[in-house]
C-alpha positions in Angstrom: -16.1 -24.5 -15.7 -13.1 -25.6 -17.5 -11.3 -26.3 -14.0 -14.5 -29.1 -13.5 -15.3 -27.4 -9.7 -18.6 -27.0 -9.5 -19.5 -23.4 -9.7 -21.3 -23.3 -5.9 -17.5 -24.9 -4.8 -15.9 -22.3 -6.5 -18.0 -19.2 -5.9 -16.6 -18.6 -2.0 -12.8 -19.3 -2.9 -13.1 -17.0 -6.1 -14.8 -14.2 -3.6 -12.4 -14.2 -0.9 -9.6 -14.2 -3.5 -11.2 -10.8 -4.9 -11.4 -9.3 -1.5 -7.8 -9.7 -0.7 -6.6 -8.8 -4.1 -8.8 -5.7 -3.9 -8.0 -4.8 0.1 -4.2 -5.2 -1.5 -5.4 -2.8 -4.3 -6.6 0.0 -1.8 -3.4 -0.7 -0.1 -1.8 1.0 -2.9 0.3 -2.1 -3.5 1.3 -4.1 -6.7 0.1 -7.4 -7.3 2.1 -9.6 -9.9 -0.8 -12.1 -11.0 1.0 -14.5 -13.6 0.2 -14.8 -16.5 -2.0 -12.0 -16.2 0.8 -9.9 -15.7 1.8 -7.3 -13.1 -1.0 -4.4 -11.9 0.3 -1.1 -10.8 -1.9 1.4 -9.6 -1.1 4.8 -12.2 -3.1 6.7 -10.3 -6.2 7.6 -8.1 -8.8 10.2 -8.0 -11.3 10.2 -5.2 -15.1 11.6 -6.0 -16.9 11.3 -2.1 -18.1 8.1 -2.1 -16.4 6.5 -5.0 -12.7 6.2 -6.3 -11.6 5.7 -9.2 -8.2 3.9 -9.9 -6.4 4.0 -13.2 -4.1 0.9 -13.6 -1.1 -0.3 -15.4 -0.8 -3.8 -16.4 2.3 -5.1 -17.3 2.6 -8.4 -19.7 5.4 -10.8 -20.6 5.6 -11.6 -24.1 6.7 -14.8 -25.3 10.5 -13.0 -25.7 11.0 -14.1 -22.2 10.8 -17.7 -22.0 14.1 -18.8 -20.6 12.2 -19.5 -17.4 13.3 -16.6 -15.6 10.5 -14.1 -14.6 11.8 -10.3 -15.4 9.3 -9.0 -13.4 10.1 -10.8 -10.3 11.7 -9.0 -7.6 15.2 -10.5 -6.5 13.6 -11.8 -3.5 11.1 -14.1 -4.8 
């Protein structure tokens, strides 16, 4: 792994971390996971057991390297 955890130390954090970001995701809410970007759920269509979830993802570019973070929200 390039972070030099070993992968059975790394396996439960990375797990949990996927099961909050995705219980946030069925929330409906937006998750702003730099430098990935910020995630936006488009939109949703449910099909009885299954849903599927069409997302937006939203980059910076290297045009905004002042230090501020335009996607921030004025609180954070």
């Amino acid at each position: 792994m390039r972070s030099g955890i070993k992968k059975k130390d790394a396996k439960p954090v990375v797990e949990s971390m996927l099961e909050i970001l995705g219980s946030a995701l069925a929330d409906g809410r937006e998750l702003n996971l730099q430098p990935l970007g910020k995630l936006r759920i488009n939109r949703t269509e449910d099909h009885g057991n299954y849903r599927i979830v069409v997302f937006k993802l939203r980059q910076q570019t290297g045009a905004g390297e002042d230090g501020e973070d335009p996607l921030a929200d004025a609180a954070e």
